[in-house]
mmCIF file as gemmi writes it, N, C-alpha and C atoms, coordinates in Angstrom:
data_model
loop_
_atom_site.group_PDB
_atom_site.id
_atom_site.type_symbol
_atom_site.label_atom_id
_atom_site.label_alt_id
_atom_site.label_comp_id
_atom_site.label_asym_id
_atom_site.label_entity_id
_atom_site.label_seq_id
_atom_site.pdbx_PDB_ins_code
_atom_site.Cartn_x
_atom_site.Cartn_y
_atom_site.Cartn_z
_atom_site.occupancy
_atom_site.B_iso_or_equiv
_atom_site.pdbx_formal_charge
_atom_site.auth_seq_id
_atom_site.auth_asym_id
_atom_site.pdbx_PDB_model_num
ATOM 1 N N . UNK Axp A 1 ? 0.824 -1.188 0 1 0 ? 1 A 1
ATOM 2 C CA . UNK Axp A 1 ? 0 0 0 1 0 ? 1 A 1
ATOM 3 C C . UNK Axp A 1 ? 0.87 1.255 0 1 0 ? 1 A 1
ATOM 4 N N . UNK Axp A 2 ? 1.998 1.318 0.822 1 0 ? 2 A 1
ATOM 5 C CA . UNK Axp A 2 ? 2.834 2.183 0.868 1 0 ? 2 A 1
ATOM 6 C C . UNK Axp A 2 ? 3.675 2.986 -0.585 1 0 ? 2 A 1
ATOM 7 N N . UNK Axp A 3 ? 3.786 1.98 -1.293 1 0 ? 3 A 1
ATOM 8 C CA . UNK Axp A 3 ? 4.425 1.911 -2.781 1 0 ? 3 A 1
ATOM 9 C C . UNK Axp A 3 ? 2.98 2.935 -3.537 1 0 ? 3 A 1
ATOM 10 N N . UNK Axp A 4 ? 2.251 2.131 -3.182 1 0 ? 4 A 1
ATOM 11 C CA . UNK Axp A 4 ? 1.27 2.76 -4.581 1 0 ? 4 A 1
ATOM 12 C C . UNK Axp A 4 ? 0.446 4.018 -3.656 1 0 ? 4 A 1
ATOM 13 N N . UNK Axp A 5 ? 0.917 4.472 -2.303 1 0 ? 5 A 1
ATOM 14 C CA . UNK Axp A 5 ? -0.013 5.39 -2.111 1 0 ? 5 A 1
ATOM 15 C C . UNK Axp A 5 ? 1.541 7.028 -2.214 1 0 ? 5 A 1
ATOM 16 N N . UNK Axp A 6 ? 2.818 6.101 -2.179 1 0 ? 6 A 1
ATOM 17 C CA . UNK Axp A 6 ? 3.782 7.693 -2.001 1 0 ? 6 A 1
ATOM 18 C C . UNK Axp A 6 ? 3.719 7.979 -3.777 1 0 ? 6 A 1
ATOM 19 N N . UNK Axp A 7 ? 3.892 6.921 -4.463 1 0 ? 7 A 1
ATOM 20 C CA . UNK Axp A 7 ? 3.711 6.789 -6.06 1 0 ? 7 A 1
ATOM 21 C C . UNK Axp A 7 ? 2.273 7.881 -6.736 1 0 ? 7 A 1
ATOM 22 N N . UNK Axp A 8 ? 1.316 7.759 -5.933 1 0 ? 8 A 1
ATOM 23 C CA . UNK Axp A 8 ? 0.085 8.265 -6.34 1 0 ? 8 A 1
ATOM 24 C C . UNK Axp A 8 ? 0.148 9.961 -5.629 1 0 ? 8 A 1
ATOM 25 N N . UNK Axp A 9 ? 1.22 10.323 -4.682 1 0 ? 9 A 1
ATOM 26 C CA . UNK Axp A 9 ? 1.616 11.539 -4.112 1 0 ? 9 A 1
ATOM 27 C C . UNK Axp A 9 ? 2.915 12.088 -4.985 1 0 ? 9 A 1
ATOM 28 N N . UNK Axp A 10 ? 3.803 11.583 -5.239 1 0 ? 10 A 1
ATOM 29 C CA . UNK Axp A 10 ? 4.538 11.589 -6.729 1 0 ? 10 A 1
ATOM 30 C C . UNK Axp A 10 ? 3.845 11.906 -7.568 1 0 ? 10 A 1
ATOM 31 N N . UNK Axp A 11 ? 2.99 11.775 -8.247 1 0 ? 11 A 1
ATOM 32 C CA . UNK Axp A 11 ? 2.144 12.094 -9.258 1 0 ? 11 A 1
ATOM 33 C C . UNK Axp A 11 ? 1.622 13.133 -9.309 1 0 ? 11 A 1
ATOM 34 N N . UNK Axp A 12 ? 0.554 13.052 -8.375 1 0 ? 12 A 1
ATOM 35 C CA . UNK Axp A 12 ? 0.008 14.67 -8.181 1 0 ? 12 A 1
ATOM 36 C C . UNK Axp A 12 ? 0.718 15.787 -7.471 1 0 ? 12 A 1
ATOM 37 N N . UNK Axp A 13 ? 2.001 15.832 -7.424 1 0 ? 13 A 1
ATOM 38 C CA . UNK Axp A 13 ? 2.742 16.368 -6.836 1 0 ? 13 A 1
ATOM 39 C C . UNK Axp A 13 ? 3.473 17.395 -8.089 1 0 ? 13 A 1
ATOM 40 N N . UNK Axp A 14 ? 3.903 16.139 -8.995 1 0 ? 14 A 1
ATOM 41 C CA . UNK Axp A 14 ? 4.286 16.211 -10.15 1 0 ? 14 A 1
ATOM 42 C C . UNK Axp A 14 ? 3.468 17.272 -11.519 1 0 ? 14 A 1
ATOM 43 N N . UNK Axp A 15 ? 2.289 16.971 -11.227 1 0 ? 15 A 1
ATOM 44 C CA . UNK Axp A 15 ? 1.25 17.225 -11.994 1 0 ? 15 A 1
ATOM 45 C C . UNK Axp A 15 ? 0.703 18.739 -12.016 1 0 ? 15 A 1
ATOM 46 N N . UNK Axp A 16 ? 1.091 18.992 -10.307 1 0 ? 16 A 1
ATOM 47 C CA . UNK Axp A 16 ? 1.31 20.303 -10.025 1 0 ? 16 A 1
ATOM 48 C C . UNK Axp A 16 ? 1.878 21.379 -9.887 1 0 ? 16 A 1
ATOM 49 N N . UNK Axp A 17 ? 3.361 20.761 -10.075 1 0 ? 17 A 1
ATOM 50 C CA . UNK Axp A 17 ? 4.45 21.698 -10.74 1 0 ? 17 A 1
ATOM 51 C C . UNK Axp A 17 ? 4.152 21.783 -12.213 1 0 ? 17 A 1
ATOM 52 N N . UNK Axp A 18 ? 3.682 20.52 -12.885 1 0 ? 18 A 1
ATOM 53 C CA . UNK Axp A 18 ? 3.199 20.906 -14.057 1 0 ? 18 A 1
ATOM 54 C C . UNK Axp A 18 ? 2.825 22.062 -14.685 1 0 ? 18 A 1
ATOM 55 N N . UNK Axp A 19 ? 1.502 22.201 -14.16 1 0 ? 19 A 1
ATOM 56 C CA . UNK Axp A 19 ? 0.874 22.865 -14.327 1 0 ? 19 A 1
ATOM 57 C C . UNK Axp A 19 ? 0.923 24.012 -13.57 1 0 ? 19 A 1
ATOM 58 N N . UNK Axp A 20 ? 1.685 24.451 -12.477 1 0 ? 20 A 1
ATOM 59 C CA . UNK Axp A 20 ? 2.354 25.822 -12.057 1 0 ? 20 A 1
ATOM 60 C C . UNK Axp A 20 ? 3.538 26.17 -12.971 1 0 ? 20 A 1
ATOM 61 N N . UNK Axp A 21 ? 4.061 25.438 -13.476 1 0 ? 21 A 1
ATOM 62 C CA . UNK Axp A 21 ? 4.824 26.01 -14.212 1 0 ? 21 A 1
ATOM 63 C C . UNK Axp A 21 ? 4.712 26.666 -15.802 1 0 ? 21 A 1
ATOM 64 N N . UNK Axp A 22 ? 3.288 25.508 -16.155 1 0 ? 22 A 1
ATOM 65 C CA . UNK Axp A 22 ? 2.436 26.315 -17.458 1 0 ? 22 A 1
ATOM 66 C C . UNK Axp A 22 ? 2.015 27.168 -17.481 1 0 ? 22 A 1
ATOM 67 N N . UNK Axp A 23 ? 1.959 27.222 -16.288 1 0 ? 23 A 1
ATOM 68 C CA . UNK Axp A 23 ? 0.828 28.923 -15.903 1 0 ? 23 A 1
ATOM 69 C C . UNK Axp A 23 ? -0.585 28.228 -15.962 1 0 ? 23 A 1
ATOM 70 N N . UNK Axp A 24 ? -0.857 26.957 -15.999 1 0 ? 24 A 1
ATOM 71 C CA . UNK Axp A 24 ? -2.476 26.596 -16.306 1 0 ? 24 A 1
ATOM 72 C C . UNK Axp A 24 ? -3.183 26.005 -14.476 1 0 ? 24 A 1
ATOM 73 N N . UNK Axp A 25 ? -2.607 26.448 -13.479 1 0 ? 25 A 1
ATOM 74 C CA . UNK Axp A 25 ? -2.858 26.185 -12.14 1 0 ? 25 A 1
ATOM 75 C C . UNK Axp A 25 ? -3.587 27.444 -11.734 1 0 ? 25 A 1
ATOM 76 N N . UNK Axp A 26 ? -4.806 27.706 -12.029 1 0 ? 26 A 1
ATOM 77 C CA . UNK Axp A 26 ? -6.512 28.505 -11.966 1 0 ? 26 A 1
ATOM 78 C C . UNK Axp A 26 ? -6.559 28.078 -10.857 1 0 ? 26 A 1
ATOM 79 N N . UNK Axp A 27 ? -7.667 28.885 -9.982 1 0 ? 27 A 1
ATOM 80 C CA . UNK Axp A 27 ? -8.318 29.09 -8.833 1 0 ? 27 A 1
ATOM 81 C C . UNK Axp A 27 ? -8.897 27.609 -8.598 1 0 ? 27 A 1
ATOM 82 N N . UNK Axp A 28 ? -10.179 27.635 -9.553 1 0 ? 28 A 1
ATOM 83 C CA . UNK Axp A 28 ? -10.366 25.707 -9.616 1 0 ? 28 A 1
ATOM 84 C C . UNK Axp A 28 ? -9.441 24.943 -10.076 1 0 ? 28 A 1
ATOM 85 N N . UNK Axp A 29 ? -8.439 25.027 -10.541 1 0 ? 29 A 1
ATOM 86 C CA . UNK Axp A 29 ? -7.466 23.913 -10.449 1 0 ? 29 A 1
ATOM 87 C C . UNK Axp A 29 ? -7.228 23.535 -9.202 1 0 ? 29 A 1
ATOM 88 N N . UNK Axp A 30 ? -6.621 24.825 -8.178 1 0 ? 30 A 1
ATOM 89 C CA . UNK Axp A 30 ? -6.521 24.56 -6.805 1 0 ? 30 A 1
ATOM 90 C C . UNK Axp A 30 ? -7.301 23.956 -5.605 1 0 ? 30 A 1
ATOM 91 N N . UNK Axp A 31 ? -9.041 24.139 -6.418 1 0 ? 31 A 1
ATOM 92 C CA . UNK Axp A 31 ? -9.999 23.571 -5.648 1 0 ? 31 A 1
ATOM 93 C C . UNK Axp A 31 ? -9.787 22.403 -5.598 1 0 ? 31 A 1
ATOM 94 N N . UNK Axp A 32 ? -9.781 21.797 -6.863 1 0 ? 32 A 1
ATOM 95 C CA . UNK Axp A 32 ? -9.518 20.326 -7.317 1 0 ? 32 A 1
ATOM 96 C C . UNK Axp A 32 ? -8.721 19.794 -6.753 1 0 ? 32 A 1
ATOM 97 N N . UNK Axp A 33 ? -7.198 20.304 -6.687 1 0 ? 33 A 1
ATOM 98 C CA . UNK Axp A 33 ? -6.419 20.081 -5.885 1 0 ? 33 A 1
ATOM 99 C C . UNK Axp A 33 ? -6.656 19.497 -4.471 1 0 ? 33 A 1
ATOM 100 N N . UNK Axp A 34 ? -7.276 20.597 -3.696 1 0 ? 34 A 1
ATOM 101 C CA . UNK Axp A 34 ? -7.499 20.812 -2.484 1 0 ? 34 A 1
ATOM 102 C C . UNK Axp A 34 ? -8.217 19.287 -2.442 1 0 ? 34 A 1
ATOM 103 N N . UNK Axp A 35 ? -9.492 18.936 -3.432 1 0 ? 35 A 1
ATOM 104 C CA . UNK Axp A 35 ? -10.453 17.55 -3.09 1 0 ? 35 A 1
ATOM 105 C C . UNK Axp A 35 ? -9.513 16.731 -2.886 1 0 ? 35 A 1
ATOM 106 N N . UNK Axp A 36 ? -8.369 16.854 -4.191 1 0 ? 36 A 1
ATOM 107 C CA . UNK Axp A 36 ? -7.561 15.679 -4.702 1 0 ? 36 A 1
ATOM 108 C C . UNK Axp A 36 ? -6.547 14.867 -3.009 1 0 ? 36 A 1
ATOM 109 N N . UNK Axp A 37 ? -6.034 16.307 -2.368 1 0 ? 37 A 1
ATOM 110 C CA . UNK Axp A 37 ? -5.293 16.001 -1.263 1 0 ? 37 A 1
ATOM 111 C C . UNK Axp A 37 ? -5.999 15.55 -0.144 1 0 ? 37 A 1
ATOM 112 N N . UNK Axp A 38 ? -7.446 16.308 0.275 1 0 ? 38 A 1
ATOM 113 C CA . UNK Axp A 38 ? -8.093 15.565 1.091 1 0 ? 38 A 1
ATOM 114 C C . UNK Axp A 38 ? -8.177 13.971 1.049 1 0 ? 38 A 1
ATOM 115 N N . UNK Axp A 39 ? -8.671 13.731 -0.271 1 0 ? 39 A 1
ATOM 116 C CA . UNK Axp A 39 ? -8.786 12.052 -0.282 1 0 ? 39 A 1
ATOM 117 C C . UNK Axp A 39 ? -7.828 11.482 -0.517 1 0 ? 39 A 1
ATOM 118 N N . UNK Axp A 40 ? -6.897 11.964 -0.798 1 0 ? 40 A 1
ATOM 119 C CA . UNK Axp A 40 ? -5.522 11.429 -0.422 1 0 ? 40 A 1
ATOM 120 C C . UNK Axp A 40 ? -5.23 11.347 0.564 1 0 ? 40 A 1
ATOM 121 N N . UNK Axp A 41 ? -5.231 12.494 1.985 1 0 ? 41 A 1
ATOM 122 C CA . UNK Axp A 41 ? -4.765 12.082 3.266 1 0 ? 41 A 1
ATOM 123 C C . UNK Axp A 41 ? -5.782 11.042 3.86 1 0 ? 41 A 1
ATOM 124 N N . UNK Axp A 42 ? -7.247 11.244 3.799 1 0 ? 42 A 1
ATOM 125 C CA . UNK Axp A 42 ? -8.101 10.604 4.173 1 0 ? 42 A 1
ATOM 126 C C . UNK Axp A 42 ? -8.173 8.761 3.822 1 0 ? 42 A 1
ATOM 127 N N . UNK Axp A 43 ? -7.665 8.768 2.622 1 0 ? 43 A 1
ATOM 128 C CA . UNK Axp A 43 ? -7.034 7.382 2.212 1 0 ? 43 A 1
ATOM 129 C C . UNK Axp A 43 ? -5.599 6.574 2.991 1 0 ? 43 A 1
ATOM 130 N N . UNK Axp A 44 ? -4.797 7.868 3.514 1 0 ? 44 A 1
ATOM 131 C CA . UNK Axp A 44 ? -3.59 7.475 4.205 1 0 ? 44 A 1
ATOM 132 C C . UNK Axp A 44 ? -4.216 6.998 5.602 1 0 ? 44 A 1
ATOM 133 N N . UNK Axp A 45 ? -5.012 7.256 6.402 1 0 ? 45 A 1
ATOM 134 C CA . UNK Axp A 45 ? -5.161 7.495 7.069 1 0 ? 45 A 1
ATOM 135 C C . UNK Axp A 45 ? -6.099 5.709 7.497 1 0 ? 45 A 1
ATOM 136 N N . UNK Axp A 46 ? -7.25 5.624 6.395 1 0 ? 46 A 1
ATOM 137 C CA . UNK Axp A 46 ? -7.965 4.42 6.657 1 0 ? 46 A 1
ATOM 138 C C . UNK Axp A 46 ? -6.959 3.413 6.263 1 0 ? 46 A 1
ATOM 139 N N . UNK Axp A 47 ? -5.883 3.217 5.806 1 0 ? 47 A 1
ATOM 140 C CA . UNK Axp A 47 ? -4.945 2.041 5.006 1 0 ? 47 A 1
ATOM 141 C C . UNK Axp A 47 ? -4.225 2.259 6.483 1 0 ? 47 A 1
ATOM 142 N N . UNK Axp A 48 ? -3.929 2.768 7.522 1 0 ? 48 A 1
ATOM 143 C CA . UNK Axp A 48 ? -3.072 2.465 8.423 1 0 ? 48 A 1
ATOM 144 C C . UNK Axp A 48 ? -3.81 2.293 9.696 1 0 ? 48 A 1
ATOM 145 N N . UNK Axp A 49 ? -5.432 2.323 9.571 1 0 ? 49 A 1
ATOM 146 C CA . UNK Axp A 49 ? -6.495 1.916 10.891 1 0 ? 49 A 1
ATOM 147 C C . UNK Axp A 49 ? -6.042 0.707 11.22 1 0 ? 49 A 1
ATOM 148 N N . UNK Axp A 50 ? -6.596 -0.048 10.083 1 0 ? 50 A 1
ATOM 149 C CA . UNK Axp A 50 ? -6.491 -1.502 10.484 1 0 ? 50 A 1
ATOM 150 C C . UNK Axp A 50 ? -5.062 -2.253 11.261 1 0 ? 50 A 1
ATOM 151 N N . UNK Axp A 51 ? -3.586 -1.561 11.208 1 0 ? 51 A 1
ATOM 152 C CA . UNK Axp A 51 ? -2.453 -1.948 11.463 1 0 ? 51 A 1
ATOM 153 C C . UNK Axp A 51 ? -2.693 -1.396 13.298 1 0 ? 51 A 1
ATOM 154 N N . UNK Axp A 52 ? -3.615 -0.276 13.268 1 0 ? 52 A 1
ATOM 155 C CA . UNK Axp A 52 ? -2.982 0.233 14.624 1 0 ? 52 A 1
ATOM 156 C C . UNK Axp A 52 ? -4.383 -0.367 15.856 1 0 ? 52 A 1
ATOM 157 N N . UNK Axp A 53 ? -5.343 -0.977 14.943 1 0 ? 53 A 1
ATOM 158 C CA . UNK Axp A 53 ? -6.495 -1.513 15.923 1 0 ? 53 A 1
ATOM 159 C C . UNK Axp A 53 ? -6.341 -3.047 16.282 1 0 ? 53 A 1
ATOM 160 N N . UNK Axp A 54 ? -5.258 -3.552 15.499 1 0 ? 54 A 1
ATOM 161 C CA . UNK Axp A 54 ? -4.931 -4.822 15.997 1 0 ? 54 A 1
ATOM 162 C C . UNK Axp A 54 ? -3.716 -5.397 16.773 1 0 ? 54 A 1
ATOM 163 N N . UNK Axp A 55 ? -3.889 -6.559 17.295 1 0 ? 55 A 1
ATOM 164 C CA . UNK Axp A 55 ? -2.304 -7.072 18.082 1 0 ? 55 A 1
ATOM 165 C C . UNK Axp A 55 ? -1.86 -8.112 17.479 1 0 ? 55 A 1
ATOM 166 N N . UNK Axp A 56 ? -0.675 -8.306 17.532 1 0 ? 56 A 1
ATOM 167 C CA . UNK Axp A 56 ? 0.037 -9.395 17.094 1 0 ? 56 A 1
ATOM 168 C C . UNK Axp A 56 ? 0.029 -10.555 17.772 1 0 ? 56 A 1
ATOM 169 N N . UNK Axp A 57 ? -0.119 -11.602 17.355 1 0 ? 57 A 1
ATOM 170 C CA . UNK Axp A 57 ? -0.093 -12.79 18.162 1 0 ? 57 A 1
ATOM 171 C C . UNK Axp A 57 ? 1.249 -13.114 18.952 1 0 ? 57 A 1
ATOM 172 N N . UNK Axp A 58 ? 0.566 -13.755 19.991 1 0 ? 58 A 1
ATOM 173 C CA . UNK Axp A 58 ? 1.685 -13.599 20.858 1 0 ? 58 A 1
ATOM 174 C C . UNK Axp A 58 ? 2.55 -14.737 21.462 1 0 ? 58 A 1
ATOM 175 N N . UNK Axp A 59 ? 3.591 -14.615 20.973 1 0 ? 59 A 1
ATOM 176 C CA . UNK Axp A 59 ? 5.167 -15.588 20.815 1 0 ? 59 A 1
ATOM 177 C C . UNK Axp A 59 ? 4.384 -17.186 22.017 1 0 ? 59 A 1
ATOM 178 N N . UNK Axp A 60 ? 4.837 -18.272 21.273 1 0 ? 60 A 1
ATOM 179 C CA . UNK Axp A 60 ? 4.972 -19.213 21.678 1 0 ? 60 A 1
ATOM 180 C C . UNK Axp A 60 ? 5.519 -19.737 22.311 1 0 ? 60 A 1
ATOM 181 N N . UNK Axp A 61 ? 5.071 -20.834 23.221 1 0 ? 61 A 1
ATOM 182 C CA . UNK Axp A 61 ? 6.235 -20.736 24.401 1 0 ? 61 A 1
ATOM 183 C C . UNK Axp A 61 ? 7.247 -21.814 24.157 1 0 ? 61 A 1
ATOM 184 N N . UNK Axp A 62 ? 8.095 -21.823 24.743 1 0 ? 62 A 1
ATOM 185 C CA . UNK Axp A 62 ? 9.442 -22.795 24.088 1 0 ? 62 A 1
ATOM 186 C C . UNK Axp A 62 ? 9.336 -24.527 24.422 1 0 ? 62 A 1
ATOM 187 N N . UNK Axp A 63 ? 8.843 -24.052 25.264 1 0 ? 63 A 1
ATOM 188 C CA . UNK Axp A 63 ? 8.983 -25.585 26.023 1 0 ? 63 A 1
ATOM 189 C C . UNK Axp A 63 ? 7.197 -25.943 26.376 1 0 ? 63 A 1
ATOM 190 N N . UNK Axp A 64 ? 6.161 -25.278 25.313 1 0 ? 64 A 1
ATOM 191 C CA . UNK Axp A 64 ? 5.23 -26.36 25.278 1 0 ? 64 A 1
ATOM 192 C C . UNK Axp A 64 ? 4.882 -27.251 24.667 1 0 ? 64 A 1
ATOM 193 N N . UNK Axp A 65 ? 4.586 -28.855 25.574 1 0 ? 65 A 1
ATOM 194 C CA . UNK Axp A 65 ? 4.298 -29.597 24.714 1 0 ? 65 A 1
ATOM 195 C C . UNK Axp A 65 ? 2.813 -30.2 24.16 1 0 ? 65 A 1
ATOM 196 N N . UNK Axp A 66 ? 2.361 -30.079 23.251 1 0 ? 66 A 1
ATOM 197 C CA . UNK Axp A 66 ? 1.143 -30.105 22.379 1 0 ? 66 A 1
ATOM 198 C C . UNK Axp A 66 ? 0.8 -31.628 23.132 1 0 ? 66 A 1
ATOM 199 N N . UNK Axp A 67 ? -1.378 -31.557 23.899 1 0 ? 67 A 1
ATOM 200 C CA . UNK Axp A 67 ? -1.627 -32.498 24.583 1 0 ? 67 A 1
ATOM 201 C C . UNK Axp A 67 ? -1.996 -33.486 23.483 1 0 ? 67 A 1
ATOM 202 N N . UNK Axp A 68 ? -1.952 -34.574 24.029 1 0 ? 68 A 1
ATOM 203 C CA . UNK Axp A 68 ? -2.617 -35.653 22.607 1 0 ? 68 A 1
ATOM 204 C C . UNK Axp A 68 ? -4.132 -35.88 23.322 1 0 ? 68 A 1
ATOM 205 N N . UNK Axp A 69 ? -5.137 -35.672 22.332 1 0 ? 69 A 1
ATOM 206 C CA . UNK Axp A 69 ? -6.204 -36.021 22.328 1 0 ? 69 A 1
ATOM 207 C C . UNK Axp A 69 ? -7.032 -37.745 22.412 1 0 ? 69 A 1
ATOM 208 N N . UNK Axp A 70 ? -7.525 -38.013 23.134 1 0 ? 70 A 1
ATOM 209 C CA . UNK Axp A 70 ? -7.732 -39.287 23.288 1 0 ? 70 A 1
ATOM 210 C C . UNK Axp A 70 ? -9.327 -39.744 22.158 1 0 ? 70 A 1
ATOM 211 N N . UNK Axp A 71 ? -8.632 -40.344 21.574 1 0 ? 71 A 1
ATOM 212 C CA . UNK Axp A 71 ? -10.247 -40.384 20.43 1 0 ? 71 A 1
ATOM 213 C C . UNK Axp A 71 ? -10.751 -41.758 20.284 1 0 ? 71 A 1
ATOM 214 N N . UNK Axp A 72 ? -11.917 -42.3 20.507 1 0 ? 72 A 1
ATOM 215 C CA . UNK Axp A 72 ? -12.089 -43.546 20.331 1 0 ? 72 A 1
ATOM 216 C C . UNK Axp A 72 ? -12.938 -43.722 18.984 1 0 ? 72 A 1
ATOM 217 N N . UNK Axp A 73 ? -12.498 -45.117 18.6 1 0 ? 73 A 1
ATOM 218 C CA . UNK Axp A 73 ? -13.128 -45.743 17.414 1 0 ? 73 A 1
ATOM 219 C C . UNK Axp A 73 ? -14.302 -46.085 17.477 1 0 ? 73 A 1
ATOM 220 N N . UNK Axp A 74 ? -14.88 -46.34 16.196 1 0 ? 74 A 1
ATOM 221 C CA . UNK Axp A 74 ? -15.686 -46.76 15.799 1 0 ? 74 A 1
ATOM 222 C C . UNK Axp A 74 ? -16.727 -45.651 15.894 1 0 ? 74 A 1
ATOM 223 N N . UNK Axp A 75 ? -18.083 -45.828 15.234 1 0 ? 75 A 1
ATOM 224 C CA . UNK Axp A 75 ? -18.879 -45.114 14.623 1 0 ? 75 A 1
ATOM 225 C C . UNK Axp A 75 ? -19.986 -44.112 16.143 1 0 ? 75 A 1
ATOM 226 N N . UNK Axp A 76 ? -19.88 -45.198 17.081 1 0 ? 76 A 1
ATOM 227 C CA . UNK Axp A 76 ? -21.01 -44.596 18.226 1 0 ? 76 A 1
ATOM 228 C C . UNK Axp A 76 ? -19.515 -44.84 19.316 1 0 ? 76 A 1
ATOM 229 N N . UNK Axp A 77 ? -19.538 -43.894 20.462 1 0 ? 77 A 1
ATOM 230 C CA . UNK Axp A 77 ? -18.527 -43.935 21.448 1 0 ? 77 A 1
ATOM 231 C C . UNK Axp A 77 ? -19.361 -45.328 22.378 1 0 ? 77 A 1
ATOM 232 N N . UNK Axp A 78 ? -18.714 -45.823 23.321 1 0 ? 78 A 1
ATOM 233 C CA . UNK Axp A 78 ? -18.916 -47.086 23.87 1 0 ? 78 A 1
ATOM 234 C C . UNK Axp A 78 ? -20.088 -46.514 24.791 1 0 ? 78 A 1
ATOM 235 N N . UNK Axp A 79 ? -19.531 -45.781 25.299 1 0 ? 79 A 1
ATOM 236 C CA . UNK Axp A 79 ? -20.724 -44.911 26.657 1 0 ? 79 A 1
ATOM 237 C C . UNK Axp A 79 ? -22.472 -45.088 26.235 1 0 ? 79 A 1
ATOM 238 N N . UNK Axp A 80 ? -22.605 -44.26 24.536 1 0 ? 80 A 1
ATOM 239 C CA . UNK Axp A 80 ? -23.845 -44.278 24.241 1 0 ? 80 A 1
ATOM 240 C C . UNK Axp A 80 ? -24.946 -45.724 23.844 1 0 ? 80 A 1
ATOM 241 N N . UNK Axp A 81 ? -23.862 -46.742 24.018 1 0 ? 81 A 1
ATOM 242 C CA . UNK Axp A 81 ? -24.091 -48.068 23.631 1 0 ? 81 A 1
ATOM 243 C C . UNK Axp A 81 ? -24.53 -49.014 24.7 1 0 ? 81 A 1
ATOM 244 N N . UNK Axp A 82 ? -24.347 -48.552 25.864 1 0 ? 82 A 1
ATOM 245 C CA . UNK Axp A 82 ? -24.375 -49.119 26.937 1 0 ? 82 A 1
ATOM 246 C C . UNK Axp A 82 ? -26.302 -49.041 27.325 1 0 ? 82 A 1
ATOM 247 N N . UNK Axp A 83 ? -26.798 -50.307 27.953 1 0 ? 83 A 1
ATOM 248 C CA . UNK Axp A 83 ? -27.924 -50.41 28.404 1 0 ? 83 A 1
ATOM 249 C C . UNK Axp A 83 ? -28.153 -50.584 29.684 1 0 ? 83 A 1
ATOM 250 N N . UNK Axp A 84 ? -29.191 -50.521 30.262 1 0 ? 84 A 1
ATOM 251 C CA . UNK Axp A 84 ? -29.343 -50.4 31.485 1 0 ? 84 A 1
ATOM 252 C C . UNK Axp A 84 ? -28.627 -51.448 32.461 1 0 ? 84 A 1
C-alpha cells in the first residue's frame, strides 16, 4: 500500500508543478487540488487503521508440549451403547 499510495503523491505532486509552471494552475485547479489532497490524506489514514487496531499474536512458548487427544473408534462412542 505504501508503494502505490507515495507513487500516487509523486504524481500529483508532479502534476502540479506541471501545471504551475504552465501557468495553467486557476483558482479551480486549486480547488480540485485541495479535493484531490483531502482524499488522499483521508485514504492514508484508513490504510493504516487496520495496522494500529490490531495485536500481534503472541510468541509461543518454548517448552510447550502439544496435549494428545484421546479419540475412540468406531462409529457410536462405547458410553452411548451401553444399556441399562
Amino acid at each position: 500500500m505504501l508503494k502505490i499510495y507515495g507513487t500516487l503523491w509523486a504524481i500529483i505532486a508532479a502534476l502540479a508543478v506541471l501545471l504551475l509552471v504552465t501557468e495553467n494552475f486557476t483558482r479551480i485547479t486549486l480547488v480540485v487540488f485541495g479535493f484531490v489532497t483531502f482524499g488522499m490524506i483521508f485514504m492514508g489514514m484508513i490504510s493504516v487503521l487496520p495496522v494500529m487496531v490490531t495485536h500481534p499474536a503472541p510468541p509461543p512458548e518454548p517448552n510447550a508440549k502439544p496435549e494428545k487427544v484421546k479419540t475412540e473408534k468406531g462409529l457410536f462412542p462405547a458410553k452411548s451403547l451401553a444399556t441399562r
